[in-house]
C-alpha positions as CSV (number, residue, x, y, z in Angstrom):
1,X,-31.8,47.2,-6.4
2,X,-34.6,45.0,-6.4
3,X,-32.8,41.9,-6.7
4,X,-30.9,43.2,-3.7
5,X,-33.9,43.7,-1.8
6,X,-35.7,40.4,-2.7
7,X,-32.2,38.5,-1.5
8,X,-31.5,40.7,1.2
9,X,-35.2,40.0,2.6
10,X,-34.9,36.3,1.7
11,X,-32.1,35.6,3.7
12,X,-32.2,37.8,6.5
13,X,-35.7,35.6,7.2
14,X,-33.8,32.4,6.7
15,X,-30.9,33.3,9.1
16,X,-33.2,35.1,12.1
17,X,-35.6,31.4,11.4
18,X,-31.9,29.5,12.1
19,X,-31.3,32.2,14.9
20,X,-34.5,31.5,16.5
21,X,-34.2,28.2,16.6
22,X,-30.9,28.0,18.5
23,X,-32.2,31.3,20.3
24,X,-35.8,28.9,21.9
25,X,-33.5,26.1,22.5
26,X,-31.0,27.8,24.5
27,X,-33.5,29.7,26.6
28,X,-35.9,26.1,26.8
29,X,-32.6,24.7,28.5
30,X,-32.1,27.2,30.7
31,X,-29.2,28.9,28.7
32,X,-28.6,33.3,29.9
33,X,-28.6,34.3,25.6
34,X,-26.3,37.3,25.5
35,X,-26.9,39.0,22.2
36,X,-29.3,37.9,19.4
37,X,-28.3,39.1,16.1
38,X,-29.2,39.0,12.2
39,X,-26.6,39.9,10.3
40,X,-22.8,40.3,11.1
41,X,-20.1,43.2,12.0
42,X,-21.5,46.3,13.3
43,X,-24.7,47.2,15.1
44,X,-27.0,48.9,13.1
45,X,-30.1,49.2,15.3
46,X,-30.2,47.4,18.9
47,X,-32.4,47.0,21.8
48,X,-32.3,45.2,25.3
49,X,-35.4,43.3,26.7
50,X,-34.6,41.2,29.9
51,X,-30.6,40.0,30.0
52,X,-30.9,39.7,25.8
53,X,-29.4,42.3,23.5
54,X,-31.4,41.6,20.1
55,X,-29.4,43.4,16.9
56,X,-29.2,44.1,13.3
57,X,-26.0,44.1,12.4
58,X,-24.8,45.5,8.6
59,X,-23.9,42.5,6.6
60,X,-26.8,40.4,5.8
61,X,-25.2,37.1,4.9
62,X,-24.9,35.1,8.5
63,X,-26.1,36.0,12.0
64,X,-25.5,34.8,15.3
65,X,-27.0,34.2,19.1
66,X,-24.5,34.8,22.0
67,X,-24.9,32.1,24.6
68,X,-23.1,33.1,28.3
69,X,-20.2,30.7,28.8
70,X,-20.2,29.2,25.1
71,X,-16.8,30.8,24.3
72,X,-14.2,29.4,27.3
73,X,-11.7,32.3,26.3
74,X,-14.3,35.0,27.5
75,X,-15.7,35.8,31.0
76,X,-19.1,35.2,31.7
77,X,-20.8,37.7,33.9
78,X,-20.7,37.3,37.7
79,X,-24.6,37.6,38.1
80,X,-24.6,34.3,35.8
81,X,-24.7,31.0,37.5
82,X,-22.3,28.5,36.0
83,X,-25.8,26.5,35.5
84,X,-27.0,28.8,33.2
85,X,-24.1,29.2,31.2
86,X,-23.8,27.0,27.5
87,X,-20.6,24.7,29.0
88,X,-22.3,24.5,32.2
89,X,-25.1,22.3,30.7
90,X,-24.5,17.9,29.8
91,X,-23.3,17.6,26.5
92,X,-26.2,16.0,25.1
93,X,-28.3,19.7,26.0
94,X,-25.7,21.8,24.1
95,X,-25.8,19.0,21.3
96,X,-29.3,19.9,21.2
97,X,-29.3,23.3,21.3
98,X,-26.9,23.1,18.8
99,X,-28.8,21.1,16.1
100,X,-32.0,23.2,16.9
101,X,-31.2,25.7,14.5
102,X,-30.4,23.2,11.4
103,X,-34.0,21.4,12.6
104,X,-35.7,24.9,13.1
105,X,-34.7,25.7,8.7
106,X,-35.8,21.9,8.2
107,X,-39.2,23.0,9.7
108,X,-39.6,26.2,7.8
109,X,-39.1,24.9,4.7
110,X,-41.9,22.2,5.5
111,X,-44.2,25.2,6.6
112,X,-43.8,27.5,3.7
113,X,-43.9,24.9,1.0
114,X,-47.0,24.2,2.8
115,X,-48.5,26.9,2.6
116,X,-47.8,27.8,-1.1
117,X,-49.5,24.1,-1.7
118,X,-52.8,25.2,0.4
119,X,-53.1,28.5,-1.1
120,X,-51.6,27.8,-4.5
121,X,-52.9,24.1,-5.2
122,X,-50.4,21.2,-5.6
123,X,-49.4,21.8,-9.6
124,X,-50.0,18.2,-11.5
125,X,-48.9,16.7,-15.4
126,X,-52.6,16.5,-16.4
127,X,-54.2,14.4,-18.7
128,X,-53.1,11.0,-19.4
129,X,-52.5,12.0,-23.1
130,X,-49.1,11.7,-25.2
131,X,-48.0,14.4,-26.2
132,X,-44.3,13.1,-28.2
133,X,-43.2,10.2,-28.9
134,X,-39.3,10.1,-29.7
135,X,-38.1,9.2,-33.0
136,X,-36.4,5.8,-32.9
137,X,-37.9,4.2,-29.7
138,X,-39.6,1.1,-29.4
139,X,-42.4,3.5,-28.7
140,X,-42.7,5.1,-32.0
141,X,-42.1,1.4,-33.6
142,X,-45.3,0.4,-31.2
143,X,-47.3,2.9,-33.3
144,X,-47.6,5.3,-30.2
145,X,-48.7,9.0,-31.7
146,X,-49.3,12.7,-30.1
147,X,-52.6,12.6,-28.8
148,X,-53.4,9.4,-27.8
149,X,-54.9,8.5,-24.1
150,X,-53.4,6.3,-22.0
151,X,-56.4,4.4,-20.5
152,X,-54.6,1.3,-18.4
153,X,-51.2,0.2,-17.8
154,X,-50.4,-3.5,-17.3
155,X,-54.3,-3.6,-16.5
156,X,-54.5,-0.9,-13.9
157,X,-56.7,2.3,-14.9
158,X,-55.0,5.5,-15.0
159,X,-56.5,9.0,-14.7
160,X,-53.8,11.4,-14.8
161,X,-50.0,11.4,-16.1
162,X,-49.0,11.0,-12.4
163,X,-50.9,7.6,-12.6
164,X,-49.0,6.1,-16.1
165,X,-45.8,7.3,-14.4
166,X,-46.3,5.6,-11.3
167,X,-47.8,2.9,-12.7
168,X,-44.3,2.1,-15.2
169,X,-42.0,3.1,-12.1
170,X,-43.4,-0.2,-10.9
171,X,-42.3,-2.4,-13.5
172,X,-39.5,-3.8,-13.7
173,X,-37.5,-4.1,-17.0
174,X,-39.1,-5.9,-20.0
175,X,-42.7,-5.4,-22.0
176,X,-45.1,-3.1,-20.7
177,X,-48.8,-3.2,-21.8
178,X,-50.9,-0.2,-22.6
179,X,-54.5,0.4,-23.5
180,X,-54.8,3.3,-25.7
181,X,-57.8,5.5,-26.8
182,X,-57.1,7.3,-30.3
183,X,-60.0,10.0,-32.1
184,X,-61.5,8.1,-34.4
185,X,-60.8,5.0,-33.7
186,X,-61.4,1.4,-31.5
187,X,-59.0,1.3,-28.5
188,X,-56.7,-1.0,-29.1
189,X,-53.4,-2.6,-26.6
190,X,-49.7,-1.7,-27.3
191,X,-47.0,-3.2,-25.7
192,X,-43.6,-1.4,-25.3
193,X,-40.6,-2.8,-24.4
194,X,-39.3,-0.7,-21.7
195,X,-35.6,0.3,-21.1
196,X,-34.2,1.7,-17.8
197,X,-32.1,5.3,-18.2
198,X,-28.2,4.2,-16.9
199,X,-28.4,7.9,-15.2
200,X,-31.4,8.2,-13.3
201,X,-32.2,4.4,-12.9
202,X,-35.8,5.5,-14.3
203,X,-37.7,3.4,-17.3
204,X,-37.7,5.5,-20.4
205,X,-40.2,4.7,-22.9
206,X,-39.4,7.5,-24.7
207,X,-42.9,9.3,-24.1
208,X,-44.2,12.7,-22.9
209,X,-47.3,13.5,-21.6
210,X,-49.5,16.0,-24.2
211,X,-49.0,20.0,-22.7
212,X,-50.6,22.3,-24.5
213,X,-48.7,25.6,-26.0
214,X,-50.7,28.0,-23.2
215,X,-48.8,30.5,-21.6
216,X,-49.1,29.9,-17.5
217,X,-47.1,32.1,-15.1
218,X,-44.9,35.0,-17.3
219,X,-42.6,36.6,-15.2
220,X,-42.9,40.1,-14.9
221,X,-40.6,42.5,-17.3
222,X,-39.5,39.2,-18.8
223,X,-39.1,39.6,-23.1
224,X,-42.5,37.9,-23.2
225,X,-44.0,39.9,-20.7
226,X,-42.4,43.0,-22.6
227,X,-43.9,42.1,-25.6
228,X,-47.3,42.1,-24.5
229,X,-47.9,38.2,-23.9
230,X,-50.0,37.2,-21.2
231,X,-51.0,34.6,-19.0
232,X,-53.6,32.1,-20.9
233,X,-52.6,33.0,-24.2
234,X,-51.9,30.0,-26.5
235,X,-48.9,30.3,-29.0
236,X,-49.9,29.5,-32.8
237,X,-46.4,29.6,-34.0
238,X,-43.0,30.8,-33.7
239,X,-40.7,32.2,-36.6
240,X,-43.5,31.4,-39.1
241,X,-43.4,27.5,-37.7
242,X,-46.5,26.4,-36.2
243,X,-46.9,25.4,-33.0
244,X,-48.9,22.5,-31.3
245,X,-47.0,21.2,-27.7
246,X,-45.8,23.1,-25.0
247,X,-41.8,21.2,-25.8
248,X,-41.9,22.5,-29.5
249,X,-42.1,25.8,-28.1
250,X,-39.9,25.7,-26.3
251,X,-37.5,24.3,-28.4
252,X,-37.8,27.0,-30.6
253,X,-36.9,29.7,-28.0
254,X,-34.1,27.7,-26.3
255,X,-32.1,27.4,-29.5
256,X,-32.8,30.9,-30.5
257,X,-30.9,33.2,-28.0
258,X,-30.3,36.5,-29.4
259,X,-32.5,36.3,-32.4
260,X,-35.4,37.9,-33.2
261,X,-38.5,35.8,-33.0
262,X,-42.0,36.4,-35.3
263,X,-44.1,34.9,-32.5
264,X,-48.6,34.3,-33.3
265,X,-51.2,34.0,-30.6
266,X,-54.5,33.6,-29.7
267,X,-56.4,35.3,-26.6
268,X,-60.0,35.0,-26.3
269,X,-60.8,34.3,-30.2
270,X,-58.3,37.0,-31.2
271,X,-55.1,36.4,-33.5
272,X,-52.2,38.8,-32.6
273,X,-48.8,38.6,-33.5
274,X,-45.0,40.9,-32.6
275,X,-41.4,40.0,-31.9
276,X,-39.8,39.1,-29.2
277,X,-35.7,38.7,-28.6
278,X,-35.0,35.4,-26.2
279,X,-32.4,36.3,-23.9
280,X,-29.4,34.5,-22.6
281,X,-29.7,32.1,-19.7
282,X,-28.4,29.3,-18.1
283,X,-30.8,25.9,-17.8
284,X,-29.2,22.7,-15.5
285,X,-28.4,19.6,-17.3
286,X,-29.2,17.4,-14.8
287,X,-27.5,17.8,-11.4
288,X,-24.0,18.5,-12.9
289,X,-24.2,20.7,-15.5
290,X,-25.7,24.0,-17.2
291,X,-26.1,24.9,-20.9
292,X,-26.6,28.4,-22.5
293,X,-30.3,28.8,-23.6
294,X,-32.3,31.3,-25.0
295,X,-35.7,32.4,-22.6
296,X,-38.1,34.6,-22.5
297,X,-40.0,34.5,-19.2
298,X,-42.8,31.9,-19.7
299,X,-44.0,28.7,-17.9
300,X,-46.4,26.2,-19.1
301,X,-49.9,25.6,-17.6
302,X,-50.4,23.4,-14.8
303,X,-53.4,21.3,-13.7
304,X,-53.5,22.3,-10.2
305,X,-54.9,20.2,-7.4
306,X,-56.4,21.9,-4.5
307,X,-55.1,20.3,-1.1
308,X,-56.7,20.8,2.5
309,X,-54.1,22.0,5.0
310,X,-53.2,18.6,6.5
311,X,-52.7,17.1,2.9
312,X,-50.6,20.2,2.2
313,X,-48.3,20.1,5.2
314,X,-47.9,16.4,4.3
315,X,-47.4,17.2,0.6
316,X,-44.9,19.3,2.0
317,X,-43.1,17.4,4.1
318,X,-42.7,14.8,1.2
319,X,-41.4,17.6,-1.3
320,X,-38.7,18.6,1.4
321,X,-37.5,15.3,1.8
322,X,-37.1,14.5,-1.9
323,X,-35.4,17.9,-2.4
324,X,-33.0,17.4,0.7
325,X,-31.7,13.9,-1.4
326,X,-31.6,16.0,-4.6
327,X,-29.4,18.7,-2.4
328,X,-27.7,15.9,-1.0
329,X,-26.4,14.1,-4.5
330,X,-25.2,17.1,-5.4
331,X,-23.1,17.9,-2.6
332,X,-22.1,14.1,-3.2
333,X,-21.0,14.8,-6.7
334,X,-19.4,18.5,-5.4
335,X,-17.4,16.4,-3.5
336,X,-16.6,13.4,-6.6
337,X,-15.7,16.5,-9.1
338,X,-18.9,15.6,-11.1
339,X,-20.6,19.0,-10.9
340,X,-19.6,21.6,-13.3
341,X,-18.3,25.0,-12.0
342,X,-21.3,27.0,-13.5
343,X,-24.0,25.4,-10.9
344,X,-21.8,26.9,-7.8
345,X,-23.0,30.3,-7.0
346,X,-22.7,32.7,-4.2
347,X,-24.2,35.7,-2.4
348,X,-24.4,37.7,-5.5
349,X,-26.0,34.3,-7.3
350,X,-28.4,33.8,-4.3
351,X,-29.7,37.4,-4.4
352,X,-30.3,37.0,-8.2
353,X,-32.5,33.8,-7.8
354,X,-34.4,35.7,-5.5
355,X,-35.1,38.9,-7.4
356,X,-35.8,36.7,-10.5
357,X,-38.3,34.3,-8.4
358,X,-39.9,37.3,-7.2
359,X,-40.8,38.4,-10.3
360,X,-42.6,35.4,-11.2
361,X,-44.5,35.6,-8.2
362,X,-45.2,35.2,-4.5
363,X,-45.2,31.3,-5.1
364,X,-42.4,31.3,-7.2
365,X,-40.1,33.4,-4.1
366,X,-41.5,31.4,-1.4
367,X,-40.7,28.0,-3.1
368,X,-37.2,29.3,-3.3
369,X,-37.0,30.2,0.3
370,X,-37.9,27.0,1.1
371,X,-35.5,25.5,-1.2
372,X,-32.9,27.4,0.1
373,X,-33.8,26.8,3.7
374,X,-33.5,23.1,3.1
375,X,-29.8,23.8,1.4
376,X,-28.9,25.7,5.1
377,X,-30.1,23.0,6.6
378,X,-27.7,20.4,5.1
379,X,-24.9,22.9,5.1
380,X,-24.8,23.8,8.5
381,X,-25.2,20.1,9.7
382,X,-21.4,19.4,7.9
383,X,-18.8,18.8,10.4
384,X,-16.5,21.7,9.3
385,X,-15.6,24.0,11.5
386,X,-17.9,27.2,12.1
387,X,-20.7,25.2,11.4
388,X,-23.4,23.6,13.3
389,X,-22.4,20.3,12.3
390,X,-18.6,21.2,13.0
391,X,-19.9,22.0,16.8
392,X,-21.9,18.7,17.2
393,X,-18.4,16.8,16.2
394,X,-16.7,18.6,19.3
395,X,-19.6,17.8,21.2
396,X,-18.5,13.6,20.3
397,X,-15.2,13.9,20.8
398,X,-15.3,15.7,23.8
399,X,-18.1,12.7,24.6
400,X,-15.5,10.0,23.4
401,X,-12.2,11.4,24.7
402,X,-14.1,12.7,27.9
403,X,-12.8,16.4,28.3
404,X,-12.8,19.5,26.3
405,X,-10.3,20.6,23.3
406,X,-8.4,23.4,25.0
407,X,-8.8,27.0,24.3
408,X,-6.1,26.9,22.0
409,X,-7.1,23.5,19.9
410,X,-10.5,25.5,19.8
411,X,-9.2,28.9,18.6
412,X,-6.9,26.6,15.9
413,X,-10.4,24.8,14.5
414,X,-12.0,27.6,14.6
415,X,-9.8,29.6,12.5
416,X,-9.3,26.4,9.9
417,X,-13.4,27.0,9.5
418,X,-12.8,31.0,9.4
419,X,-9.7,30.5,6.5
420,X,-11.8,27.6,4.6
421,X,-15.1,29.8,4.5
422,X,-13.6,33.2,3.5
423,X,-11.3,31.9,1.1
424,X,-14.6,30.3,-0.1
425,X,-16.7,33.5,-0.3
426,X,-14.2,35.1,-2.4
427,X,-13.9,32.7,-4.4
428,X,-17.4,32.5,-4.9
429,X,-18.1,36.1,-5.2
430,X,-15.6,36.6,-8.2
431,X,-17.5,33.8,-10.0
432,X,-21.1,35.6,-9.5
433,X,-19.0,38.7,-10.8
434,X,-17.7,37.2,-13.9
435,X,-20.8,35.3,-14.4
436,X,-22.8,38.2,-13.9
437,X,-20.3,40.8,-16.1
């Protein structure tokens, strides 16, 4: 029932933000607007201000505003001039009001990532201070070791992980020179011979920056949180294994699913010490893949950056567009037959994330509404039928071949989109259901 509620709230904000923005547009341009409604089917609750009927309708998942004169098969009412109506307005007005809702999720997702960076701080990798250094790598051959500090790559200071990683994105292939601090001892220059990842295109020189094995966020009712664990606490070791970086901890819990866990920490001077049992869940591989994994409701710390609010709306704006090419390759790889079936989900999927992202916190839920406002977005602009995008490609072709698709190409397209999209939606309900079973 929760998650319900958290997904249920989630995306009945998301569609009435889409709603409104097709809703201002059409009323900007002059458009009568019929009916304004969140949710589908039957009237729940309704009330009439002005010409507009504004509803909440029983199923959650879509929503709609009903423009006079945008359907050619139904009469529009006499009182309406024909310039008020959605066809009686120059195609590139409709394409317009059209695209408005799209833009209007493009917005919000701007806005509320935003304003979790204003009020939450912009989260960054700390330290410039290795933390693992891969067996094998020309790294490890350099004499690279946990806790050394990165002071200057190729010559440029660094004062932050951010900084060596931007600093080696710059490089192209080939040596790469660092000035290293170590305890104890003169700094001294290593060069490692960097070699570019074939997947991401990104220069691995098989380093990680240092994170200590502090508990950050832990999500609430989690197994960790169950067992008493807290925010700030720092693990001493797991399963009788000690413990000193954030990624042997959590190798320990990933491969561990199902097992029962002897699990030492320290909070405020004090040594304490239970079990805890990681449960199954799925972690992405990736953008194509998932693997079965053990967790138990914990992040790691963050170093977090306050931001004013014009740095944070930029911030924003940056992390949208970077997510919207992330979103974007995956659709490209839906589409190839590169993405595994488990990273599809549904409704019942959608309504999970949100109950689980609620219960890591008010950040945690509103970075996944802005996620999945940025996924609507990119959806609805698709030139399928039914959706937004599907609409603007009438909008060309009636440009190009100058005239209409009759009522009854338009009912045929539209009932390719309805087939596609509910053959769709069953299909990816029963997966939530056996995924969820």
């Amino acid at each position: 029932m929760f998650h319900l509620v958290a997904g249920v709230l989630l995306l009945g904000i998301l569609i009435m933000v889409h709603e409104i923005g097709h809703f201002l547009a059409a009323r900007l341009a002059g458009v009568a607007v019929e009916r304004f409604s969140i949710g589908l089917g039957p009237k729940l609750v309704s009330f009439r201000r002005g010409e507009t009927e504004y509803a909440l309708s029983l199923i959650p998942f879509g929503g709609y505003v009903k423009m006079a004169g945008m359907d050619p098969s139904e009469e529009v009412d006499e009182s309406i001039p024909a310039s008020r109506t959605f066809l009686g307005k120059p195609i590139g007005v409709r394409a317009l009001i059209v695209v408005a809702g799209p833009i209007t999720n493009f917005v919000w997702a701007v806005l509320v990532s935003a304003g979790v960076l204003w009020l939450a701080g912009l989260p960054t990798l700390g330290e410039p201070i290795i933390g693992g250094v891969d067996e094998g790598t020309l790294a490890a051959a350099a004499g690279l070791a946990m806790g050394d500090r990165v002071i200057e790559v190729e010559g440029a200071p660094v004062s932050d992980w951010e900084g060596v990683l931007n600093e080696v994105a710059a490089r192209e292939e080939g040596p790469i020179e660092f000035l290293i601090e170590r305890e104890g001892a003169p700094t001294r220059t290593v060069v490692v011979e960097a070699v570019r990842d074939t997947a991401t295109g990104a220069l691995d020189l098989g380093i990680t920056a240092y994170v200590p094995p502090v508990l950050g966020d832990v999500m609430s009712d989690g197994p960790a949180h169950r067992a008493g664990l807290r925010t700030g606490d720092r693990v001493v070791s797991v399963a009788g294994t000690e413990v000193n970086t954030w990624y042997e901890l959590g190798d320990m819990i990933r491969g561990s699913a199902g097992e029962t866990l002897a699990i030492v920490w320290e909070r405020d001077g004090e040594r304490m010490q239970t079990t805890v049992v990681p449960e199954e869940g799925e972690e992405p591989v990736g953008l194509t893949g998932v693997r079965t994994v053990g967790l138990i409701g914990i992040m790691r710390t963050w170093t977090v950056k306050k931001l004013g609010l014009a740095g944070a709306i930029a911030t924003g704006f940056e992390i949208s567009i970077g997510n919207i090419a992330l979103i974007g390759e995956f659709f490209g790889n839906l589409i190839s037959g590169e993405v595994a079936p488990e990273m599809l989900g549904g409704p019942i999927r959608i309504v999970q994330l949100a109950g689980e992202s609620s219960r890591w916190g008010a950040s945690y839920f509103f970075g996944f509404m802005a996620y999945l406002s940025l996924n609507l977005f990119l959806l609805n602009m698709l030139p399928l039928p039914i959706l937004d995008g599907g609409h603007l490609l009438l909008l060309v072709l009636e440009k190009v071949r100058r005239r209409r698709l009759t009522e009854r190409q338009l009912a045929v397209w539209q009932q390719i989109g309805l087939v596609f999209f509910a053959c769709l939606m069953v299909l990816l309900i029963i997966k939530d259901v056996i995924r969820v079973s």
